[in-house]
VOBA-1610 file (N, C-alpha, C; in pm, whole numbers, padded with zeros to 5 digits, always signed):
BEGIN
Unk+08396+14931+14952Unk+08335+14917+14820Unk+08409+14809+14742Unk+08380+14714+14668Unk+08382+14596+14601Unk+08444+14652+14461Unk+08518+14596+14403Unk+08609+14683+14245Unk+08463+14613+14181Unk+08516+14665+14012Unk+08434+14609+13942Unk+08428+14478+13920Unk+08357+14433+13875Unk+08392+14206+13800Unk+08503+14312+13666Unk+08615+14206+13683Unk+08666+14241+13533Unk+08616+14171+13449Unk+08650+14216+13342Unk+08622+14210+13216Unk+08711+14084+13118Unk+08673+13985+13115Unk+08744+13911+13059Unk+08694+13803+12932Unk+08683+13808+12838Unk+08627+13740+12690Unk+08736+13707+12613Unk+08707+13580+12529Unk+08788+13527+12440Unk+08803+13583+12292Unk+08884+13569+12220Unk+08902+13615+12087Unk+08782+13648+12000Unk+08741+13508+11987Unk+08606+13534+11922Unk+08474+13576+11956Unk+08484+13596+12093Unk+08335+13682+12170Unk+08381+13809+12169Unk+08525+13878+12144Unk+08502+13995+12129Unk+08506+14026+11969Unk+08537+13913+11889Unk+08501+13932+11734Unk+08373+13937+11703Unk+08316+13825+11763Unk+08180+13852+11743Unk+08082+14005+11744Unk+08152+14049+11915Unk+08083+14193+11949Unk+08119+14252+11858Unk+08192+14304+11791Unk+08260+14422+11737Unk+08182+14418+11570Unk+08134+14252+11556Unk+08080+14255+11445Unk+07916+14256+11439Unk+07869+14230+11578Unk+07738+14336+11588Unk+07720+14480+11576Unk+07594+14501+11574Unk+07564+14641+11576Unk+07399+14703+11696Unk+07425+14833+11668Unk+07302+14878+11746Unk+07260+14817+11908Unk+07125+14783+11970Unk+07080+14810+12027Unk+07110+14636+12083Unk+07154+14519+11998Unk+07205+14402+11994Unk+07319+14375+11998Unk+07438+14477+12082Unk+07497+14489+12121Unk+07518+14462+12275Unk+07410+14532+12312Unk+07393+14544+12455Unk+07330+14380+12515Unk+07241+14342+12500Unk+07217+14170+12462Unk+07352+14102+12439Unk+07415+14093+12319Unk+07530+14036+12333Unk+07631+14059+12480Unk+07666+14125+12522Unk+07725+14137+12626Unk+07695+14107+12737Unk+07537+14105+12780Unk+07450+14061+12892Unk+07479+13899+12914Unk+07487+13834+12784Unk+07506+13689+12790Unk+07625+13653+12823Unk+07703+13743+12745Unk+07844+13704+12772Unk+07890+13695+12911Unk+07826+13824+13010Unk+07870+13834+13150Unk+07807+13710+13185Unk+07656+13663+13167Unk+07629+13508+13225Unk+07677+13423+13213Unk+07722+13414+13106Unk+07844+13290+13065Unk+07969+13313+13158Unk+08040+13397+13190Unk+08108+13431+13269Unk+08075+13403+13413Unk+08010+13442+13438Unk+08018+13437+13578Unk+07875+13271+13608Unk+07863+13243+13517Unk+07837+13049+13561Unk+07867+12996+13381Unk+07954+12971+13387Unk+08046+12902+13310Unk+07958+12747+13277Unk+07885+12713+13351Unk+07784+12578+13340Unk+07702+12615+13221Unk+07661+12742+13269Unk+07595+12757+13128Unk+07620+12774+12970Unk+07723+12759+12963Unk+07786+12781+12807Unk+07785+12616+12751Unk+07715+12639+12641Unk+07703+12565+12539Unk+07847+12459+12466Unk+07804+12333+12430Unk+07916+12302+12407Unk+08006+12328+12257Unk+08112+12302+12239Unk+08182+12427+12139Unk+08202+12299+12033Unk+08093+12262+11940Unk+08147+12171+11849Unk+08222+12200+11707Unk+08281+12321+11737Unk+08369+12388+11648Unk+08517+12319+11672Unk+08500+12333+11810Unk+08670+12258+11892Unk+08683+12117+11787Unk+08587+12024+11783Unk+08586+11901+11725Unk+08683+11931+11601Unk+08600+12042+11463Unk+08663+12064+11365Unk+08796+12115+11346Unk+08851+12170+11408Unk+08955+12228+11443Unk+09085+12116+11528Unk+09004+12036+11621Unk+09113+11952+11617Unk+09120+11826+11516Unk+09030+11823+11408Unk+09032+11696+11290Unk+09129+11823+11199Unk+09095+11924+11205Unk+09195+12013+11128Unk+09336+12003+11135Unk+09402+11990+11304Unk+09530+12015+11333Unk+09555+11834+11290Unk+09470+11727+11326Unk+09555+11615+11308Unk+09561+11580+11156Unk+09449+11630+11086Unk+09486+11610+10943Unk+09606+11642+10871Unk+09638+11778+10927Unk+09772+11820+10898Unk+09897+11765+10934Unk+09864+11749+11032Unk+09987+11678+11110Unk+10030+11536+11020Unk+09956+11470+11004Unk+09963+11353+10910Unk+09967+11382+10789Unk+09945+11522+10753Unk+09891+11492+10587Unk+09799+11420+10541Unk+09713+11412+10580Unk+09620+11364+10554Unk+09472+11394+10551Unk+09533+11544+10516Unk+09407+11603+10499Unk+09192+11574+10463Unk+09225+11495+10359Unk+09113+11439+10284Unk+09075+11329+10418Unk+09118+11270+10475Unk+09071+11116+10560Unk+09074+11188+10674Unk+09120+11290+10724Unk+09060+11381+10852Unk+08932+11428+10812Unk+08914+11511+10759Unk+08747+11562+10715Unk+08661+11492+10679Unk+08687+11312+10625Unk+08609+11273+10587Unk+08512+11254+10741Unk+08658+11181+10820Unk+08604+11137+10936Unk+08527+11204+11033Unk+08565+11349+11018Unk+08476+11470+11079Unk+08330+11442+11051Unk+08298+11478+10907Unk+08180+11468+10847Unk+08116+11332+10872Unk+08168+11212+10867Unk+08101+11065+10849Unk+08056+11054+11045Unk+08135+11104+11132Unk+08164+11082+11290Unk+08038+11197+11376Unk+07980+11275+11256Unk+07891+11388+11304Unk+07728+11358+11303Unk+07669+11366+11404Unk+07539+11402+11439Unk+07473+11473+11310Unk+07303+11454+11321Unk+07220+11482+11225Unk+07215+11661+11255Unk+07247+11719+11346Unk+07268+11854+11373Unk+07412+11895+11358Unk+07475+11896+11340Unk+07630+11909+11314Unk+07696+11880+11190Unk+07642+11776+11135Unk+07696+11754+11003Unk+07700+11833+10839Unk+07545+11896+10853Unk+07595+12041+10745Unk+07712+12112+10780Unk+07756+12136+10901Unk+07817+12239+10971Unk+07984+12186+10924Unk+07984+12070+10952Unk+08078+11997+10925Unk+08100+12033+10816Unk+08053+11940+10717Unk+08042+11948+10583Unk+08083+12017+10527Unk+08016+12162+10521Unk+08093+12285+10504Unk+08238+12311+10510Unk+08248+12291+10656Unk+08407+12352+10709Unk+08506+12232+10621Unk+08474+12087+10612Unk+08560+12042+10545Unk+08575+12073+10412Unk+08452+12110+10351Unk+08503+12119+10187Unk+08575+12251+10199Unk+08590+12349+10318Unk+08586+12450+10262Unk+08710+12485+10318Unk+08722+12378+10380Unk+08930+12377+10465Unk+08998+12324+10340Unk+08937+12226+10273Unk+09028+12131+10172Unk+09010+12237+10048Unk+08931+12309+10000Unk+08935+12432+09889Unk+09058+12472+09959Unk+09039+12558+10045Unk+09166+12634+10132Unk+09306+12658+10098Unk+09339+12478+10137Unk+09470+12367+10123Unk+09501+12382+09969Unk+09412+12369+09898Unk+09391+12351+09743Unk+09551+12267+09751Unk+09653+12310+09678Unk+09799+12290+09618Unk+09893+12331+09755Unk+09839+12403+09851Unk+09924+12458+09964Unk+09910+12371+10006Unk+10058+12330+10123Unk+10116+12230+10202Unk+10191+12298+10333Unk+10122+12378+10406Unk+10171+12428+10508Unk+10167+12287+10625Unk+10360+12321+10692Unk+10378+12250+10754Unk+10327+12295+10901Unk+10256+12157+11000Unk+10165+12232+11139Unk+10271+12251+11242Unk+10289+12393+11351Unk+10390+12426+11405Unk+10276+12429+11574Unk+10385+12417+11644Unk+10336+12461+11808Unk+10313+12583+11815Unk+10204+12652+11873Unk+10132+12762+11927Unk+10119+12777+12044Unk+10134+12893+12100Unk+10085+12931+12215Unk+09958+12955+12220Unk+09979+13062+12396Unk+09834+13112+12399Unk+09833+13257+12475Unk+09831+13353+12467Unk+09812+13429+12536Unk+09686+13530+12635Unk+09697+13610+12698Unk+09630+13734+12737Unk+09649+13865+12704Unk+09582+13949+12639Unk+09632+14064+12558Unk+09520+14171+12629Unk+09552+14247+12741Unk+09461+14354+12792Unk+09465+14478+12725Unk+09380+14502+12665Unk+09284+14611+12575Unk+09242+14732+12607Unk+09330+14803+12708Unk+09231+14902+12831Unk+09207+14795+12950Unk+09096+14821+12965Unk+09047+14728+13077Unk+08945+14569+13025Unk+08949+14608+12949Unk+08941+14436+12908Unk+09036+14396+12858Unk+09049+14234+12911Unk+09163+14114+12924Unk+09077+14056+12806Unk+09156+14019+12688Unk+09126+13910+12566Unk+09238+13789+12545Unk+09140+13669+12577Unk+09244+13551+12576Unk+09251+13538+12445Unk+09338+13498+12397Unk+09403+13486+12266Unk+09437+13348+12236Unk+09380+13233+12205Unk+09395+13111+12134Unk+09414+13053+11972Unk+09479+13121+11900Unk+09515+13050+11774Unk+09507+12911+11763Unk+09391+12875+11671Unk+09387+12669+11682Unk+09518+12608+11632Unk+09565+12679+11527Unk+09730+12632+11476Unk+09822+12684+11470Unk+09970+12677+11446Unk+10028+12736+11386Unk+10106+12668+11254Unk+10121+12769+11112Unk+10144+12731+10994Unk+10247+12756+10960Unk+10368+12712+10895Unk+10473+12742+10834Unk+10477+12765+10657Unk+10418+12844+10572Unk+10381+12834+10445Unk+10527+12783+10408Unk+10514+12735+10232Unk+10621+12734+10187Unk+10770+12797+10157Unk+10684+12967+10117Unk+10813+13059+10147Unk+10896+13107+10264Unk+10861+12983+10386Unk+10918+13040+10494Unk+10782+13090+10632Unk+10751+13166+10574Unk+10684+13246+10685Unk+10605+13215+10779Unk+10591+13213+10905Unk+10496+13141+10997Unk+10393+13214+11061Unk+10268+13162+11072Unk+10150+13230+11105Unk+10113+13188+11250Unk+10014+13211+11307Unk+09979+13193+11423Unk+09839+13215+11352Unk+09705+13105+11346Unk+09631+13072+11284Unk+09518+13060+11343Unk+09457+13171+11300Unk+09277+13155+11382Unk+09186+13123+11275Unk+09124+13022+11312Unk+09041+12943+11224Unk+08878+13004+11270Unk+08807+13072+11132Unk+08693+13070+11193Unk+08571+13057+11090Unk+08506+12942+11220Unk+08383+12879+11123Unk+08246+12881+11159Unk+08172+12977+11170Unk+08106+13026+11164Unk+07996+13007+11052Unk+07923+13049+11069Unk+07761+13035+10888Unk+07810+13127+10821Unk+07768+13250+10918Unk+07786+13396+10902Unk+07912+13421+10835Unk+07948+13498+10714Unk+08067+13524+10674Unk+08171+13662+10797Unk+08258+13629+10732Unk+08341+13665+10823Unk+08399+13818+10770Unk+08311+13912+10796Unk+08350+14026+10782Unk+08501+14107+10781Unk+08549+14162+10661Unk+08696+14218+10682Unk+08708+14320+10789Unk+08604+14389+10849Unk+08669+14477+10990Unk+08650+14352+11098Unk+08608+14269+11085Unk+08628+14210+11243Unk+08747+14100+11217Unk+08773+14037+11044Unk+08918+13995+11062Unk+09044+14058+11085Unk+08992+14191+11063Unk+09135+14260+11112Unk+09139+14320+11244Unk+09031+14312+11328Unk+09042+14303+11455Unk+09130+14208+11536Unk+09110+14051+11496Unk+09147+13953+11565Unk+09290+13947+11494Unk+09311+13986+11352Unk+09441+13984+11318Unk+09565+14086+11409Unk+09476+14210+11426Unk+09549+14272+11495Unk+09577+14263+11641Unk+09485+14157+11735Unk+09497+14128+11850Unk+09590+14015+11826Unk+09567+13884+11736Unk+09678+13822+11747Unk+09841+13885+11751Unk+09855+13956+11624Unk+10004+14075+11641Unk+10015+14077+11761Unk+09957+14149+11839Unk+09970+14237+11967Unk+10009+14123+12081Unk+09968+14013+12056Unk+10003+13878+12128Unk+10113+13777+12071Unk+10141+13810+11962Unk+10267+13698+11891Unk+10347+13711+11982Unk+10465+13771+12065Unk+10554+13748+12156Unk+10549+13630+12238Unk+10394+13584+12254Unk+10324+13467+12420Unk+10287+13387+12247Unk+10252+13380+12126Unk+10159+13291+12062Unk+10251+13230+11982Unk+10343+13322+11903Unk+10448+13223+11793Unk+10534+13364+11777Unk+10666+13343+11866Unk+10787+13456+11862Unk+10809+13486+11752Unk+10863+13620+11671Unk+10869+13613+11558Unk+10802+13578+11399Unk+10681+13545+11433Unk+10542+13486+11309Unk+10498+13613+11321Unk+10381+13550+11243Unk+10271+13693+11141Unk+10147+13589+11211Unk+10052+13692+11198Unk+09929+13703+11192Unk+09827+13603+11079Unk+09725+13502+11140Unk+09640+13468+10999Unk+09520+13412+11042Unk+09364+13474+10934Unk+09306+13458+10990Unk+09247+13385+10867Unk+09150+13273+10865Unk+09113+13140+10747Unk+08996+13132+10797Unk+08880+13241+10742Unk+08740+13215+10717Unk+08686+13077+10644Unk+08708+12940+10721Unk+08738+12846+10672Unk+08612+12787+10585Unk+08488+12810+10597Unk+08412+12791+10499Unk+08411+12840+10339Unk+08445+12936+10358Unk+08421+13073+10259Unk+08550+13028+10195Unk+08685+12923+10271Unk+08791+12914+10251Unk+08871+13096+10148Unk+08886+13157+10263Unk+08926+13274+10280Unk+09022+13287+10333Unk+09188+13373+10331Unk+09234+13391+10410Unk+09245+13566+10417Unk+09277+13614+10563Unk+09316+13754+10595Unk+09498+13780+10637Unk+09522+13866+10621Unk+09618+13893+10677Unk+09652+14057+10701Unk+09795+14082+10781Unk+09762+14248+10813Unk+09894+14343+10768Unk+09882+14472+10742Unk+09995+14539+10666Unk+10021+14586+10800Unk+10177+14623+10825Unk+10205+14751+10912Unk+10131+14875+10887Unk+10073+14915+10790Unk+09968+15029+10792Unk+09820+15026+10868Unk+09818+14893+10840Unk+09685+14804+10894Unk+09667+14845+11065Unk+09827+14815+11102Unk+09822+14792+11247Unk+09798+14885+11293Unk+09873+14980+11274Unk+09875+15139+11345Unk+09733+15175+11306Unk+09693+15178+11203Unk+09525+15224+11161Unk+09419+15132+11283Unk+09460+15076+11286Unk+09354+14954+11385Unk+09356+14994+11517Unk+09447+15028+11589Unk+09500+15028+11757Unk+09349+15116+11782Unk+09360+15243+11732Unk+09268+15335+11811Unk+09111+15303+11819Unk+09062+15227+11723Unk+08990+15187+11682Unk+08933+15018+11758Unk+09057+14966+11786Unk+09008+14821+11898Unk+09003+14889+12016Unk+09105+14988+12081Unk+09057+15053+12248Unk+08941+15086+12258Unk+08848+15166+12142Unk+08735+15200+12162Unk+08649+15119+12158Unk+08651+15007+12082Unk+08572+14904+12097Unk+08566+14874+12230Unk+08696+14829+12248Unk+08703+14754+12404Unk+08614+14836+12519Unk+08627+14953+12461Unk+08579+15058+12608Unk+08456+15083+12598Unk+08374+15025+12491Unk+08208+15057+12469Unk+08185+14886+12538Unk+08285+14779+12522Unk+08228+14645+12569Unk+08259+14697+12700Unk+08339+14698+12781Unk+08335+14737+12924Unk+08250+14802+12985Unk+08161+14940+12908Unk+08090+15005+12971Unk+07916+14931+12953Unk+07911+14844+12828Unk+07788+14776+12825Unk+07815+14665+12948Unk+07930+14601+12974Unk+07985+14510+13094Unk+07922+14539+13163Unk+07985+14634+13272Unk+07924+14685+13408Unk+07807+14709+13368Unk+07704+14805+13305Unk+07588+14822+13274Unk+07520+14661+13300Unk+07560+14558+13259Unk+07501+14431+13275Unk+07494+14365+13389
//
C-alpha cells in the first residue's frame, strides 16, 4: 500500500484556507492539491514583483522612487494592484524608518501538514526590536483571525526565520500592522492543529 501524498502548502495558502468558509473550503483545497502535484499550473505571483520593489526600496531608502517605479514599470492589469500596495506601503512607513535585516525561511509541521514559512523581510524598528515580516497584499482585507494565524506560525518558526525577533504581519494596502501577545500564542496553538487537520482531511478527500 502507497502512504498518503503529504501535505505540503505555503504560508499564505494555508492563510487563505483558514480564512474561507463552508462548502468553499473543500474547492479551495482541490486546487491547491493541483497546484501541487503539477506545479506548471500555478499562476504567476506578481505580488513577488511588489515585495521585492519593497525590500530594495528599503534597502536604499528610497522608498518613494521604489514604488514609483513599481507602479510606472506595471501592465494595464497590474497596475491598480500596484498602485494600491504602494500608496499603502508608503502610508505604512509614514515617519517609521525601519532598518531592512536578513531573513530566513523555514518548514513548520502542523500535525501532518508541513507549512513553508517565507517572511518577504526582516525589520529592525527603532526601539530595537526585530520582526520577521509577512507582507500581505491581497484586495480582500486581511482578517484579524487569519493574521494571527500566520503570526503565530511565523513564532513557531523564528528559531529557522530571525533567532531571537518577534512576529509581524503588514496588511500592506489597508497599511495595517498585526502583531502577537504571549496570551495570543497559547490561545492560538489548539485552534491552528485543528485547522491543519480539517485541511489534511479535505487533502486526501481530493
Amino acid at each position: 500500500m502507497t502512504s498518503p501524498t503529504p501535505a505540503y502548502v505555503t504560508l499564505p495558502t494555508f492563510v487563505g484556507y483558514s480564512a474561507s468558509t463552508g462548502p468553499s473550503r473543500s474547492s479551495f483545497v482541490r486546487r491547491q492539491r493541483r497546484l501541487y502535484e503539477d506545479p506548471a499550473r500555478a499562476a504567476f505571483n506578481y505580488y513577488r514583483r511588489a515585495a521585492n520593489a519593497i525590500r530594495a526600496g528599503r534597502a536604499a531608502r528610497q522608498d518613494d522612487v521604489a514604488m514609483r517605479a513599481l507602479v510606472h514599470h506595471a501592465d494595464e492589469r497590474t497596475r491598480p494592484h500596484y498602485a494600491a500596495i504602494a500608496d499603502g506601503w508608503l502610508r505604512y512607513l509614514g515617519r517609521r524608518d525601519p532598518k531592512l535585516l536578513e531573513v530566513g525561511h523555514a518548514r513548520f509541521a502542523l500535525g501532518e501538514l508541513e507549512i513553508g514559512l517565507r517572511p518577504q523581510l526582516g525589520l529592525r524598528k527603532t526601539n530595537g526590536h526585530r520582526y520577521a515580516t509577512w507582507l500581505y497584499f491581497k484586495e480582500e482585507p486581511l482578517g484579524r483571525d487569519a493574521a494571527q494565524l500566520a503570526l503565530w506560525l511565523l513564532t513557531e518558526g523564528m528559531p529557522d526565520l530571525l533567532p531571537g525577533g518577534e512576529a509581524l504581519v503588514v496588511d500592506v494596502r489597508r497599511a495595517k500592522e498585526y502583531t502577537l501577545s504571549a496570551r495570543d500564542r497559547e490561545r492560538l496553538r489548539p485552534w491552528a492543529f485543528s485547522e491543519a487537520s480539517a485541511f489534511v482531511t479535505l487533502w486526501r478527500a481530493a
